[in-house]
KOLKOLMI-308174 format. One record per atom (N, C-alpha, C): residue in three letters; x, z, y. Coordinates in steps of 0.02 Angstrom, whole numbers, plus 50000, padded with zeros to 5 digits. Atoms other than C-alpha are relative to their C-alpha. Example, Ala and Ser with C-alpha at 12.3 -4.5 7.8 and 13.67 -1.06 7.14 Angstrom:
<lumgus>
ALA500455000049941;ALA506155039049775;ALA500455000050060;SER499584999749941;SER506845035749947;SER499615003750055;
</lumgus>
This chain:
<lumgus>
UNK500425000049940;UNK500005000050000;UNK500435000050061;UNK499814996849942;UNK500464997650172;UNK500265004850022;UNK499794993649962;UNK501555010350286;UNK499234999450023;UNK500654995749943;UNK499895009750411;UNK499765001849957;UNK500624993850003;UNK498875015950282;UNK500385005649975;UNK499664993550001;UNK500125031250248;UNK499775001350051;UNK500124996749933;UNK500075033850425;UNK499375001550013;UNK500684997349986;UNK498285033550431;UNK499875005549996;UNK500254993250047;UNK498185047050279;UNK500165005050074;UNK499644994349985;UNK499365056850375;UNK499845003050073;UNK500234997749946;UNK498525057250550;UNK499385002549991;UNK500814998450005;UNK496885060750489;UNK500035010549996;UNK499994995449981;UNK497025080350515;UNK499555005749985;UNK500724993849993;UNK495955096550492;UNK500385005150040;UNK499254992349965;UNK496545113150592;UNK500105003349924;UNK499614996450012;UNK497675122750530;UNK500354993349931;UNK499545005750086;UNK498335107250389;UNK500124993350035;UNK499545002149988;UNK499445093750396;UNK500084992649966;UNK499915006350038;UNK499065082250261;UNK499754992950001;UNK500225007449966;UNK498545064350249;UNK499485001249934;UNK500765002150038;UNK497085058550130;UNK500234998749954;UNK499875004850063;UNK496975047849952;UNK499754996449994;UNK500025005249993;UNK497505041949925;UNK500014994250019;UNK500185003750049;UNK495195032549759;UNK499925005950028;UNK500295003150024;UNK495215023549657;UNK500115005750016;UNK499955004549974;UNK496855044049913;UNK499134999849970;UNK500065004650034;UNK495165035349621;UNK500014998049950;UNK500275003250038;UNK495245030049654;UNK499785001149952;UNK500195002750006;UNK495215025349606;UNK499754999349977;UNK500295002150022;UNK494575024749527;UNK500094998249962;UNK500144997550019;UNK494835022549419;UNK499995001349932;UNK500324997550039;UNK493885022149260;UNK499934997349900;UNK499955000450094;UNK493885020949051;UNK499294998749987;UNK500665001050005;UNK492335014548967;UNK500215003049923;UNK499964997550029;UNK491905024248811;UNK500224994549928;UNK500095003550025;UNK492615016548640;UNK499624996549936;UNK500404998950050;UNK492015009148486;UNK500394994849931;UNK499955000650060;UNK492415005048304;UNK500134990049998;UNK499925008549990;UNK492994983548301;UNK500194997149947;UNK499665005850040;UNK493174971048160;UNK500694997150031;UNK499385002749990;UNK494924966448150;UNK500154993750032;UNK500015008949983;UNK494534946048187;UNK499715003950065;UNK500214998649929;UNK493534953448341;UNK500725002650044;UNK499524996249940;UNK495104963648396;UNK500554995850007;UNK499585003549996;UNK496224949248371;UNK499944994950061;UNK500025004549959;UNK495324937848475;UNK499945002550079;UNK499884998549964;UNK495254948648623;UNK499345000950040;UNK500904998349961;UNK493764956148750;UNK500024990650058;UNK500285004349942;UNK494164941048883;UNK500234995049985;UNK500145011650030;UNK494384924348792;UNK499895001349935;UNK500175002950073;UNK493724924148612;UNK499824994550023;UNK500445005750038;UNK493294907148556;UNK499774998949939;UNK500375001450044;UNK492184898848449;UNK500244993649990;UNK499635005150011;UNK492294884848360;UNK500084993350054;UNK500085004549959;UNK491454874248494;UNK500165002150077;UNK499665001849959;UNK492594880348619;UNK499975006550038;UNK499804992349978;UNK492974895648752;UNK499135002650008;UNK500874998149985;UNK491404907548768;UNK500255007250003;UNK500134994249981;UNK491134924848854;UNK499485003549966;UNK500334995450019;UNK489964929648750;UNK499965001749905;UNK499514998650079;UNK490904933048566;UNK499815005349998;UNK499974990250041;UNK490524952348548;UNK500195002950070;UNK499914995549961;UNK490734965848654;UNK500805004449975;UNK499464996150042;UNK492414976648649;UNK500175005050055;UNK500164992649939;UNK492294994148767;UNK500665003149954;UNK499654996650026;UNK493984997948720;UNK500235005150048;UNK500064994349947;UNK494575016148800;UNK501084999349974;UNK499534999250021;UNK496575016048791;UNK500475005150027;UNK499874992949986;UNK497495031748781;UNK500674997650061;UNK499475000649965;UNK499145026448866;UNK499724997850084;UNK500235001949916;UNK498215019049032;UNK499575007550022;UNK500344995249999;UNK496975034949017;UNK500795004150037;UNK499464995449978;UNK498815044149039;UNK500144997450067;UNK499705003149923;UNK499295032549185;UNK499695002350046;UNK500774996349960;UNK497535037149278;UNK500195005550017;UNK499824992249970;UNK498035054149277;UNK500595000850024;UNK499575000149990;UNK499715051549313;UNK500034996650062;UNK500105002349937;UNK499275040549462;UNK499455004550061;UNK500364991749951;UNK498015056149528;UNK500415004250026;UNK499504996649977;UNK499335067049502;UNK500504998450052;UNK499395001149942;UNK500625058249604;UNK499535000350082;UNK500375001149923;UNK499195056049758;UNK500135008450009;UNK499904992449997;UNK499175075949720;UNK500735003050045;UNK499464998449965;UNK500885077749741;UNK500164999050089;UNK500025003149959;UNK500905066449882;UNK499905004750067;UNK500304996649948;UNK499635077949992;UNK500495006550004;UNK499664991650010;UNK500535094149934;UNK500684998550034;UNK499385002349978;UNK502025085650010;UNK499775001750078;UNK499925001749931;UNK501275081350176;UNK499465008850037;UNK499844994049969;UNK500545097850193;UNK500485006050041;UNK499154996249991;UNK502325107350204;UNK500244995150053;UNK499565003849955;UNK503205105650371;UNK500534999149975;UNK499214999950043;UNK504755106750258;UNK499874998049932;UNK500315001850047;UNK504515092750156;UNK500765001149940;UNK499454999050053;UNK505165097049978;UNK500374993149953;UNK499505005850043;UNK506545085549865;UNK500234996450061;UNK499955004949960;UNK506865076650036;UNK499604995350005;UNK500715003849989;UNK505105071850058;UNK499864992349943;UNK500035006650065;UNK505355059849902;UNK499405000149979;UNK500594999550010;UNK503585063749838;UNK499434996950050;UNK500335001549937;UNK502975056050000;UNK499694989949963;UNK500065006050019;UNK502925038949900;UNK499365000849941;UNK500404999050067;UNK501505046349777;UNK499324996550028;UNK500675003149955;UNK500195038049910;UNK499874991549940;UNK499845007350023;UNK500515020349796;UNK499785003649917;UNK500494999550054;UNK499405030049654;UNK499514995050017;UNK500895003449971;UNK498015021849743;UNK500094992149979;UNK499865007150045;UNK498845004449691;UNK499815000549942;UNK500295000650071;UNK498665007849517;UNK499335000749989;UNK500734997450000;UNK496995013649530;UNK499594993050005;UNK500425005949977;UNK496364998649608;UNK500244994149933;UNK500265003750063;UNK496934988149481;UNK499955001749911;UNK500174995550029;UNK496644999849358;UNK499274999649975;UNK500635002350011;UNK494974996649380;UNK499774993850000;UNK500115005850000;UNK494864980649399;UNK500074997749914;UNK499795000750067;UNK495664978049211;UNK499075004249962;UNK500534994450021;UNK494404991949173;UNK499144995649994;UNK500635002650014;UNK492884983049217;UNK499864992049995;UNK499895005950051;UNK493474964149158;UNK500045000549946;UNK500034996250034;UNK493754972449012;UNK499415000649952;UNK500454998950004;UNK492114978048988;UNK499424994950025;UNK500635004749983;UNK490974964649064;UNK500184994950042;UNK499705006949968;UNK491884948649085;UNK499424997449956;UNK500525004450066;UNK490604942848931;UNK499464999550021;UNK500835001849966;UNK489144946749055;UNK499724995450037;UNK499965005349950;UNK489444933649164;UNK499244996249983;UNK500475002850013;UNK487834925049168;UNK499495003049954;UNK500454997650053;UNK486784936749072;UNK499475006050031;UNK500394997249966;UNK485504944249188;UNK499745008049983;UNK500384994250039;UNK484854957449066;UNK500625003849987;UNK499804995750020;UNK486384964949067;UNK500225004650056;UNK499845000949947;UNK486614968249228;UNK499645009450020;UNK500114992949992;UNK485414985949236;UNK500415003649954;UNK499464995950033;UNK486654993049100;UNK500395001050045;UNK499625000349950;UNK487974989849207;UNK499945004450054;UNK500114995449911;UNK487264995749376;UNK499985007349967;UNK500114993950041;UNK486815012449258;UNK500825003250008;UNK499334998250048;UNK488475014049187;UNK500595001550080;UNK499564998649941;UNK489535013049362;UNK499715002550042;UNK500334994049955;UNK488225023949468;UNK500335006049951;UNK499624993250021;UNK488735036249343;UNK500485002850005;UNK499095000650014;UNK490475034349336;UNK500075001650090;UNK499804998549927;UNK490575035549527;UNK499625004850049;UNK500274998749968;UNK489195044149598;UNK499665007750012;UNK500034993550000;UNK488735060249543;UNK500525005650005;UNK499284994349994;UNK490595070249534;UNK500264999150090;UNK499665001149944;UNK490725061549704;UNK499575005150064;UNK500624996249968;UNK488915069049775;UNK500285007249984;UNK499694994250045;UNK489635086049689;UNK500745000250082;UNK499184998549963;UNK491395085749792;UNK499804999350088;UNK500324999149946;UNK490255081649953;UNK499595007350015;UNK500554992349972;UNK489055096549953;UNK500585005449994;UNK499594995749983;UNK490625106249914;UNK500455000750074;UNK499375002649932;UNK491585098450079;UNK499405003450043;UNK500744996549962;UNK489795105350160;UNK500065006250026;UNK499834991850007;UNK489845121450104;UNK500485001450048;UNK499294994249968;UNK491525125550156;UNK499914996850063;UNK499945000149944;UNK491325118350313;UNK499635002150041;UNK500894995149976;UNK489545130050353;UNK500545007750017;UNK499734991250015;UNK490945144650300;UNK500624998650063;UNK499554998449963;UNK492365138550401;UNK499844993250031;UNK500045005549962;UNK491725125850550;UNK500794999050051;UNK499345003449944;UNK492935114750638;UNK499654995750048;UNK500305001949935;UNK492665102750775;UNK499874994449993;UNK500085006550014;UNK492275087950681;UNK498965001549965;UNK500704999550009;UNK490315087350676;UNK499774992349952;UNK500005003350041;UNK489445076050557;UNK499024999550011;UNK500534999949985;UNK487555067750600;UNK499744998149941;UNK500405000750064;UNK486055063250489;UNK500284992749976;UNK499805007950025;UNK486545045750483;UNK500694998549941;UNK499394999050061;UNK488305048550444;UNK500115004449935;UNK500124991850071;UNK487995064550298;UNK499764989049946;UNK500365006450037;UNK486735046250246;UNK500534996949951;UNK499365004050015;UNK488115034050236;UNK500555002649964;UNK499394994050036;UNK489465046450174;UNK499664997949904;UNK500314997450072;UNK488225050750004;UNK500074992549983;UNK500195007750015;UNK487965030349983;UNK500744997849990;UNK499455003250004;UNK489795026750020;UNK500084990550028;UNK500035004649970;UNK489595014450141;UNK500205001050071;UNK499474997549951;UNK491005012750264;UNK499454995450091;UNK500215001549927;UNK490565011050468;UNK500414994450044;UNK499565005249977;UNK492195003850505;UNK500604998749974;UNK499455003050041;UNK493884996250440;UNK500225006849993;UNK499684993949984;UNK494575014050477;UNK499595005549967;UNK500414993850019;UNK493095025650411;UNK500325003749947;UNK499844997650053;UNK493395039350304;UNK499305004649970;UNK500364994950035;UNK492125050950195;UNK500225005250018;UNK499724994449999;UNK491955068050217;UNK500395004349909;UNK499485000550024;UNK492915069650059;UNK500294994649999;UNK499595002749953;UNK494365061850143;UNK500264993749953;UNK499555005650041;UNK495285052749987;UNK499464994149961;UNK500315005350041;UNK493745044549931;UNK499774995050059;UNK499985005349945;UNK493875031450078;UNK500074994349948;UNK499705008050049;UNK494615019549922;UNK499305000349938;UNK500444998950032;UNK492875024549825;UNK499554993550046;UNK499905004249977;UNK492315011549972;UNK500084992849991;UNK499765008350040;UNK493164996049892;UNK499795000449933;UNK500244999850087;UNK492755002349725;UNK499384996349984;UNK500524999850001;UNK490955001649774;UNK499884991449989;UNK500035007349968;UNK491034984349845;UNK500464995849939;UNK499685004050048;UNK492224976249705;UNK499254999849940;UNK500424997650056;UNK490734984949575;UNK499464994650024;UNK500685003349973;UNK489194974949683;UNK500624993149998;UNK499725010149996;UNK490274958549674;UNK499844999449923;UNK500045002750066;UNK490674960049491;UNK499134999449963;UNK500605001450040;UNK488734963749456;UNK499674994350019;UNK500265005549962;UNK488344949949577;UNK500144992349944;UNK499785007550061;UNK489194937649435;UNK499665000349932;UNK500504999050054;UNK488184945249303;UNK499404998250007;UNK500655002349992;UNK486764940349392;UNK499824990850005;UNK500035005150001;UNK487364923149417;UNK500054995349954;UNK499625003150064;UNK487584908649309;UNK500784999349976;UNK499364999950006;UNK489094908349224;UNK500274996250018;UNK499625005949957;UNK489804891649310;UNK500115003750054;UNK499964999049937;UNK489524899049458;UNK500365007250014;UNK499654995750002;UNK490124914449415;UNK500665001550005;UNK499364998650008;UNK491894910449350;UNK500184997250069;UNK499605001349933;UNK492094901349530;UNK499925003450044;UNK500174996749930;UNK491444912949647;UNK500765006449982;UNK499304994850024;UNK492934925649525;UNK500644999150030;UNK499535004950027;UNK494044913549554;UNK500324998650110;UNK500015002949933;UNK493504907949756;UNK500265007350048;UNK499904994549974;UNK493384925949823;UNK500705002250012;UNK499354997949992;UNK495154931049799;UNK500534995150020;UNK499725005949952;UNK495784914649847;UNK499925000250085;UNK500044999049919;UNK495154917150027;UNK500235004750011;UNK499874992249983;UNK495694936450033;UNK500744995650012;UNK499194999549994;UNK497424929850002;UNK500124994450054;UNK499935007649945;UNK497204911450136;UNK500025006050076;UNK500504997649905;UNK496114923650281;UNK500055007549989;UNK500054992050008;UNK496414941150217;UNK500465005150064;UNK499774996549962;UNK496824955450331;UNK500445005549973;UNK499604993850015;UNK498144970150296;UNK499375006050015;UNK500604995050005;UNK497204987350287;UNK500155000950065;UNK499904996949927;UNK496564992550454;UNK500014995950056;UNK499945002749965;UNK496724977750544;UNK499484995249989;UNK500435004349990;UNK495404965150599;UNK499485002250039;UNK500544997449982;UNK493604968150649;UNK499504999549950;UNK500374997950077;UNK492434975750521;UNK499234996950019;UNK499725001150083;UNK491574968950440;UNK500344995649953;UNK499445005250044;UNK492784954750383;UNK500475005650002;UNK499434996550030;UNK494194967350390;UNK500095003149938;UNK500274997050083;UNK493344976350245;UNK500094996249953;UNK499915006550073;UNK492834960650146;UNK500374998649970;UNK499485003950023;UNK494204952450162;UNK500605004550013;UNK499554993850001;UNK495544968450160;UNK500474996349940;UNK499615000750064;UNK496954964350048;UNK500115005249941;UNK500134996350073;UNK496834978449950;UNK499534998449949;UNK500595002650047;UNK495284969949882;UNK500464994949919;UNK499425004250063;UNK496764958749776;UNK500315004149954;UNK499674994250042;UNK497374974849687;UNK499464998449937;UNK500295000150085;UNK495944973349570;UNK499884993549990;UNK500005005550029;UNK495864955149557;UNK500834998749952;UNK499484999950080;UNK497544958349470;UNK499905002849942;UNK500394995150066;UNK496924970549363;UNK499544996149939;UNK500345002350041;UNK495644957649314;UNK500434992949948;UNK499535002350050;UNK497314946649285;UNK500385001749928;UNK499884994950084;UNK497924959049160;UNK499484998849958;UNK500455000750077;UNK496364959049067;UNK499994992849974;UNK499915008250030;UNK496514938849042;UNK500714999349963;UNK499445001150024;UNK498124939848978;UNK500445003649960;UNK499604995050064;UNK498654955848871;UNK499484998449936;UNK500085000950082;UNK497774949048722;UNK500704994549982;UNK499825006250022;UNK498774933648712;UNK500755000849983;UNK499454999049998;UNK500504943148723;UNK500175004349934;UNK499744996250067;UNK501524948148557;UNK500205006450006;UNK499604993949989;UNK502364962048518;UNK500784999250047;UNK499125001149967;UNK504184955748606;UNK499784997450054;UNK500195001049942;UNK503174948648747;UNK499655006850038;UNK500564994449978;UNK501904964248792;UNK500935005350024;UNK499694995149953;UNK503514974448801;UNK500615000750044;UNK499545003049928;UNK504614963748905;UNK499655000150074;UNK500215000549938;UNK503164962249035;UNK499945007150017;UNK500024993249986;UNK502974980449021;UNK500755003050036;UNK499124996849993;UNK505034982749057;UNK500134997950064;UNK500055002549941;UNK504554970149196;UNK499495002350057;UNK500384993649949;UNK503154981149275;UNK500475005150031;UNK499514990649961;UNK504354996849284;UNK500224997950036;UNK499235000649976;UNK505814987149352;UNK499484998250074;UNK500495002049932;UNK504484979249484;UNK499935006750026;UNK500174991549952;UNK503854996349540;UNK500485004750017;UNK499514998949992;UNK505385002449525;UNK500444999950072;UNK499745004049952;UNK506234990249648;UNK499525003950080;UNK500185001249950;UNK504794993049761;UNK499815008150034;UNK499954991849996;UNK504855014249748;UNK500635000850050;UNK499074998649968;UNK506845012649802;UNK499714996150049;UNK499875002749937;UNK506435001549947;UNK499565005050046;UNK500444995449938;UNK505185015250038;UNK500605007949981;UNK499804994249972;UNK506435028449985;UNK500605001650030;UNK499174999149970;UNK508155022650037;UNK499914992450029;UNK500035006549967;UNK507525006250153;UNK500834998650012;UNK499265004549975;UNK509054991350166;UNK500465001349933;UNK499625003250054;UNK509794994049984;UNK499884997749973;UNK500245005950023;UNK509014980449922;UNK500234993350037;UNK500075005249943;UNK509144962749979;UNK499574996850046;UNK500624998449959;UNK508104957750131;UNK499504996149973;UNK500665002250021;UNK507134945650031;UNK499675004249932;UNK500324995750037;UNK506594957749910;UNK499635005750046;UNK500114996249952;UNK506224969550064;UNK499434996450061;UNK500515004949959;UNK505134954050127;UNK499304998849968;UNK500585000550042;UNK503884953749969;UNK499455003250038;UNK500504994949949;UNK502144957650031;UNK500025006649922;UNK499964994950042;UNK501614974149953;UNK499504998549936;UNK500434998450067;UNK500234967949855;UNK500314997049937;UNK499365003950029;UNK501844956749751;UNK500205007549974;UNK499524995650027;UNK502594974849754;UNK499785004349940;UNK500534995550032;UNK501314985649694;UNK499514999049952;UNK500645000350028;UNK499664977549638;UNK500224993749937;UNK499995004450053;UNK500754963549536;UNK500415004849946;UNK499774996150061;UNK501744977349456;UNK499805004949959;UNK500484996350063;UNK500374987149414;UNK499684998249950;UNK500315005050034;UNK499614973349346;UNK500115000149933;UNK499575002650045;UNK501044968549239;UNK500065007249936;UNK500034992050044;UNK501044988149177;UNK499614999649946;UNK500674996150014;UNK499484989149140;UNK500034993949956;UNK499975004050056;UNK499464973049029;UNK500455000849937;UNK499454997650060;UNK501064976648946;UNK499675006149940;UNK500004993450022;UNK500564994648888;UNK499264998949948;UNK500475001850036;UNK498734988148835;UNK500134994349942;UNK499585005150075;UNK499604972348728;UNK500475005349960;UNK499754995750055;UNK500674987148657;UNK499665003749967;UNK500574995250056;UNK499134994748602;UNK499694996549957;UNK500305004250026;UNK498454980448541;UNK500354998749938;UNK499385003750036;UNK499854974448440;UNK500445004549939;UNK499364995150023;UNK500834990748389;UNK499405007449950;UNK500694995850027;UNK499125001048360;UNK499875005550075;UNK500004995349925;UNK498205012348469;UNK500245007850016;UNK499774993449986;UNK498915028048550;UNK499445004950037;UNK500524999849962;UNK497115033948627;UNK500105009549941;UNK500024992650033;UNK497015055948562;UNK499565001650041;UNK500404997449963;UNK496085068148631;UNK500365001950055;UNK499384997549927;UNK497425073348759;UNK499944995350033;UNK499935006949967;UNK497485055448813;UNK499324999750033;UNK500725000749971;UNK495565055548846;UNK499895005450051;UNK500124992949929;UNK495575072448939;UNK500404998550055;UNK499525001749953;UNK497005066749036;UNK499424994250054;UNK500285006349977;UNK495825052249075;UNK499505003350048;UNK500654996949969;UNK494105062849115;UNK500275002750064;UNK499984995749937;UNK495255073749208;UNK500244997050088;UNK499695005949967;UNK495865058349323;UNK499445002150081;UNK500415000649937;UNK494515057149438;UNK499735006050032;UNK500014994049956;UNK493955073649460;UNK500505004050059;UNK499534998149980;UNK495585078549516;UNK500114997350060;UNK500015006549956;UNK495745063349633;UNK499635004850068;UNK500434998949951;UNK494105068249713;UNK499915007450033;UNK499754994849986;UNK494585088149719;UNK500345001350049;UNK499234998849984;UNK496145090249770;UNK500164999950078;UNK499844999949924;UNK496165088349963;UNK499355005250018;UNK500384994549957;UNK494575100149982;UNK500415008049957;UNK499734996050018;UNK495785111949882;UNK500395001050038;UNK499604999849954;UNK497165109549992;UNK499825003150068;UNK500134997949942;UNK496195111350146;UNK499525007250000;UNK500194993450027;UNK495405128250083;UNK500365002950025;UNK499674996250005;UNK496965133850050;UNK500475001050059;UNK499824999449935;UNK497495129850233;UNK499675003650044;UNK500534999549961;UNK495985134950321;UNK500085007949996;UNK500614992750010;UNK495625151250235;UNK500965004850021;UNK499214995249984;UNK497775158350283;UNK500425001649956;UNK499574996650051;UNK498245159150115;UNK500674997150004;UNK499195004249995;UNK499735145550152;UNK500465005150013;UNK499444996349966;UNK500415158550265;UNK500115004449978;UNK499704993750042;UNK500705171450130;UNK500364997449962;UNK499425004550047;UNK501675156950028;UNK500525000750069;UNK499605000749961;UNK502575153950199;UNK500905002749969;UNK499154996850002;UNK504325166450153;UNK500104994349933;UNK499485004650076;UNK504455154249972;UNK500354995250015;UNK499495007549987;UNK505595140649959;UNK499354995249988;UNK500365007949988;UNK504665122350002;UNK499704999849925;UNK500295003850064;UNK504795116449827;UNK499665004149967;UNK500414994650047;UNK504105132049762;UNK499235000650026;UNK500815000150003;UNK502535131549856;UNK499824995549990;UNK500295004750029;UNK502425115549850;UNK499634997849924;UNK500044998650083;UNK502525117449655;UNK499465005150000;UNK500284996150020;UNK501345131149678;UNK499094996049997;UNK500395002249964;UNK500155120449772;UNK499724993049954;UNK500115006050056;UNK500045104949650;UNK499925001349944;UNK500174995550070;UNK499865116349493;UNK499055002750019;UNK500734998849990;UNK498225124549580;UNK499524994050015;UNK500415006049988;UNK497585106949641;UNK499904995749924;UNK500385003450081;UNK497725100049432;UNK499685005549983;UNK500414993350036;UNK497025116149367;UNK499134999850027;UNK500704999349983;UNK495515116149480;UNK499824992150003;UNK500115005850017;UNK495365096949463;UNK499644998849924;UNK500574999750087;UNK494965099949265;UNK499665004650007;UNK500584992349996;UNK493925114649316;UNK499464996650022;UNK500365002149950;UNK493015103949422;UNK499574993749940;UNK500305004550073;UNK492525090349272;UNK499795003449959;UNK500404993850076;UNK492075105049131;UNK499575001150033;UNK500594994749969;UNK490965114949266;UNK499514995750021;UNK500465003249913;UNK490435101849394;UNK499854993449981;UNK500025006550002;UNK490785083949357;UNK499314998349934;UNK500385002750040;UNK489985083749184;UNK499445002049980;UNK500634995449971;UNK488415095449219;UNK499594991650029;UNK500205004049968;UNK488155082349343;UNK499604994149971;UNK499995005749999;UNK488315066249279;UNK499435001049921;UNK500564998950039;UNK487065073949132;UNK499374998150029;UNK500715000849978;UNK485865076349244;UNK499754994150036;UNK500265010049978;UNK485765059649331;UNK499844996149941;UNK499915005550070;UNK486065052349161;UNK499194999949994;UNK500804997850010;UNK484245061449107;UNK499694996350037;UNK500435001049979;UNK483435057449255;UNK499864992850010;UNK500145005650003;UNK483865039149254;UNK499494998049930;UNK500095003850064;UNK483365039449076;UNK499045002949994;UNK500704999849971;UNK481625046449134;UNK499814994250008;UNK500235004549970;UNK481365034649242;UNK499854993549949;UNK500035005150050;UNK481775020749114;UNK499325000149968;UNK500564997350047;UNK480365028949000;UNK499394997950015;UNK500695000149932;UNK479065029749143;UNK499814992150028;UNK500225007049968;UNK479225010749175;UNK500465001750069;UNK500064997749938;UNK479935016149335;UNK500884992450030;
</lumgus>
């Protein structure tokens, strides 16, 4: 991502705290694993986003909702680093030599993270109208209730400890819906600003489920072609094209590159592109933390080249090594996964708690890295607290009441 949108995070402010936002899918991102299921071998060979038949390519071969443990780990591992990230920019004395300051570039993965995530899962719908209320079902869930949940908590505490940022009926409206005002808006939980693009990538992809499939694979195809001809950097333009056409919107059209292309890769290919992800992200980690030892045309790549093609490349590799090598998916791997987003969407009304309410200033005499360390241990802890108690309570009860409604005709 962009320096401006660091700088954004990092001006965005509450009293008495310091930190910048998240970030998501900062998610994100967002984000998200679809539950899995049991596959004929010939099904798992030919892959969720090109089986063919005999009479030629076709999207609609079988279904394959695969959940994979190693990306499930990444998810959380790309939360965590936004975690770190904030716990960083909290502390006027940033710890390691503010090296953790680069954990903002979770939010890359995220985005195409999800994108993979929901090509994946409903590239085969393309043209299939009736499948289209599953869908809408399935990603209101996934996004909407843990997020409503992390809002009424940002409420609360701000009834208990008001600041000087007031909040009207309209905006509370917009906030709960997740429907941004301007290129710049943020939610009152701060990091789900990238929940935003999520929303809007989710209403495109169902928009192709509703269409015919001709028209579908070009509008897949047209969309991200213009982002990248007429697209704007984050933050810049006038909204609402700045939004639309935002280049972060290309993070998950890689994602949806990954899903076209880790079936087709062997075992000696899947984990060369995987060796070629790291080294990519790699490259593009060392240039934000020691700018000029690189060469300047590597220091010229845009970021979504740096980031959103090397997440890409990750994220295909690691899924063709699951494919290929067998799967690594446990229960650790799945909790890691659940605990992804809660944490995400946590974690800065934890932080700013723990600013607000004075407790910082009883860490104050520790060494940096130690509160910091103290401070990123309590933000995962209450992140999975926040999914057992809160998230999945929740997303029950919406579940139910949609499934009312269903019943009722409604």
């Amino acid at each position: 991502m962009a320096d401006a949108n660091r700088d954004c995070f990092m001006s965005r402010q509450h009293p008495g705290m310091d930190p910048a936002t998240n970030v998501r899918d900062l998610q994100a991102s967002s984000a998200t694993a679809e539950a899995g299921r049991v596959v004929p071998a010939a099904e798992r060979e030919r892959g969720p986003c090109n089986e063919r038949e005999a009479g030629g390519a076709s999207l609609n071969a079988g279904r394959l909702d695969e959940r994979f443990g190693t990306l499930d780990a990444g998810r959380w591992l790309a939360a965590a680093a936004v975690v770190l990230y904030h716990c960083s920019g909290i502390l006027q004395h940033k710890p390691f030599s503010g090296f953790f300051q680069i954990g903002y570039h979770g939010v890359d993965f995220f985005f195409a993270l999800s994108g993979f995530v929901i090509a994946n899962a409903h590239l085969r719908d393309f043209g299939r109208p009736i499948r289209f209320s599953a869908y809408a079902r399935k990603r209101f869930l996934r996004i909407y209730p843990p997020y409503w949940v992390a809002t009424l908590l940002t409420i609360a505490w701000a009834f208990i400890h008001p600041s000087d940022q007031r909040v009207g009926i309209e905006s509370a409206v917009l906030n709960l819906l997740l429907i941004p005002r301007s290129s710049v808006d943020y939610p009152l939980v701060v990091p789900a600003w990238t929940l935003f693009y999520e929303v809007l990538f989710y209403i495109f992809f169902g928009l192709l489920i509703l269409m015919p499939r001709a028209l579908a694979r070009a509008a897949l195809l047209l969309w991200p072609l213009a982002i990248y001809r007429f697209g704007v950097e984050l933050h810049q333009g006038t909204f609402p094209s700045s939004f639309l056409m935002s280049k972060l919107i290309l993070e998950f059209f890689c994602g949806v590159g990954a899903c076209l292309i880790y079936s087709y890769l062997d075992r000696v290919t899947a984990v060369g592109v995987l060796i070629l992800g790291l080294a990519m992200m790699g490259i593009a980690l060392a240039l934000e933390i020691a700018p000029g030892t690189l060469p300047v045309w590597v220091d010229q790549l845009p970021s979504l080249a740096r980031y959103g093609g090397s997440s890409a490349a990750i994220i295909a590799g690691l899924a063709a090594i699951e494919r290929r090598f067998g799967s690594l998916r446990s229960g650790v791997t799945d909790q890691l996964g659940n605990f992804s987003y809660s944490t995400y969407l946590i974690h800065y009304l934890v932080l700013m708690v723990l600013a607000q309410s004075g407790l910082m200033t009883r860490l104050a005499p520790l060494a940096s890295w130690l509160v910091w360390s103290i401070l990123a241990l309590v933000c995962l802890a209450v992140g999975a607290l926040f999914h057992k108690v809160l998230e999945r309570p929740a997303v029950g009860v919406c579940r139910w009441v949609l499934s009312r409604q269903r019943a009722c005709g409604v």
